[in-house]
N, C-alpha and C positions, 0 to 999 in steps of 0.2 A: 747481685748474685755472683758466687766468687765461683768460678767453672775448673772443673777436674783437672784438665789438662796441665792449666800451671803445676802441677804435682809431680810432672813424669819430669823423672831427672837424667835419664839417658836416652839414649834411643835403646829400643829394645832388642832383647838375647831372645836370639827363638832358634829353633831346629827346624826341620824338615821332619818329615816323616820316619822318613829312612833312617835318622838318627837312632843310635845306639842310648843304651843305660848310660856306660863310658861316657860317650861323647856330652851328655847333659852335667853327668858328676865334673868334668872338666871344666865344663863354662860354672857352673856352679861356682867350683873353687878359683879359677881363674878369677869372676868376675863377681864374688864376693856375694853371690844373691842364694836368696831358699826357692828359686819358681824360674822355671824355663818353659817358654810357648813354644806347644807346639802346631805349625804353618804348614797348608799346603801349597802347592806352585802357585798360586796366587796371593800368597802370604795372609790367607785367613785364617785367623786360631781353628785350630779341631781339638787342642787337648792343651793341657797345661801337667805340668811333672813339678815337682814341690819335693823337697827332702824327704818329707813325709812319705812322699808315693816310695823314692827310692829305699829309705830304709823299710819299709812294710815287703817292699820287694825283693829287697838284701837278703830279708827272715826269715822270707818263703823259699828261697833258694833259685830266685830268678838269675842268670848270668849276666855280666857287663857288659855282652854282647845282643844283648835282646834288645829286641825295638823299645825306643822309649813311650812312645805312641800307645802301647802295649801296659805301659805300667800306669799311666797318666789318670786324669781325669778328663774324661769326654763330655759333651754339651749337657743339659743346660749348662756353660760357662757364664760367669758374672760377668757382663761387656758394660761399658757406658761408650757415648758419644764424646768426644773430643770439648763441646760445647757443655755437656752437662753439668747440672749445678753439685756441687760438691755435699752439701748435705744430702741430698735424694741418695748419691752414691754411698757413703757413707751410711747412710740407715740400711742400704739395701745390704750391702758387707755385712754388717752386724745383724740384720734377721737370718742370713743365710750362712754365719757363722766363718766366712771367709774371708782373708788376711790381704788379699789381691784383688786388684779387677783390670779386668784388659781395658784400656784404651782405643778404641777406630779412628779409623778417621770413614768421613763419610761413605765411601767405599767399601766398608767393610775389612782395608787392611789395618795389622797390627800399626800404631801411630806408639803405646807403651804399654809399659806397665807400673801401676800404684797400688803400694804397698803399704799397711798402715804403720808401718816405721815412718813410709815419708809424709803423713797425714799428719802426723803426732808432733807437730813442732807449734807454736806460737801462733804462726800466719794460718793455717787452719783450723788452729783452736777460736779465734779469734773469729774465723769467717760464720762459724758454725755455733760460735758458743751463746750466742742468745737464742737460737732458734731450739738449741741441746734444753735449755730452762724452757722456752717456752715453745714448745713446737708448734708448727702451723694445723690447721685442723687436715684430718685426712683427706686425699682428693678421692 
């Protein structure tokens, strides 16, 4: 079983609450991603902000100064476990139409995030791709 977590390629970009629109559009371009976590003082996700959220928000006429908390997507968020096997995740992404999934570690804090850019290469096509023809029966 080839598990999630070999997937996560950085340590994770998150904000705080208090984070601004701004302050997300920067890390965004800074650090080259579509999806900023958003963490409370205990670094567990309560929301995620995506380009998506921002430009839907840009349109509406939200300011750069508004919370990003505010623009995001709140819970149900797609989590796996650190340990998790990569196809379960994977299928779960693709019923739920989402491009991300947070990472934990068993504590519940952010550990990363995977994104199915970083899915899409060889080594998890490979992990995945007999199960993709023949999937396991449903549990």
């Amino acid at each position: 079983m080839e598990k999630i977590d070999v997937y996560i390629r950085r340590q994770p970009i998150y904000v705080t609450e208090g984070a601004t629109v701004r302050d997300v559009v920067r890390l965004m371009a800074s650090n080259n991603i579509g999806l900023v976590v958003v963490v409370d003082s205990g670094r567990r996700p309560v929301a995620v902000v995506s380009e998506r959220d921002v430009i839907r928000a840009l349109d509406r006429g939200v300011g750069m100064d508004e919370k990003a908390v505010n623009i995001g997507t709140r819970g149900p968020l797609l989590t796996a476990k650190r340990g998790d096997d990569v196809y379960k995740v994977v299928k779960a992404m693709r019923e739920r139409g989402i491009r991300h999934v947070l990472i934990l570690n068993d504590d519940g804090t952010l550990a990363g995030v995977v994104s199915i850019r970083d899915l899409i290469e060889d080594k998890a096509l490979k992990a995945i791709g007999e199960k993709v023809w023949w999937p396991p029966p449903e549990e």
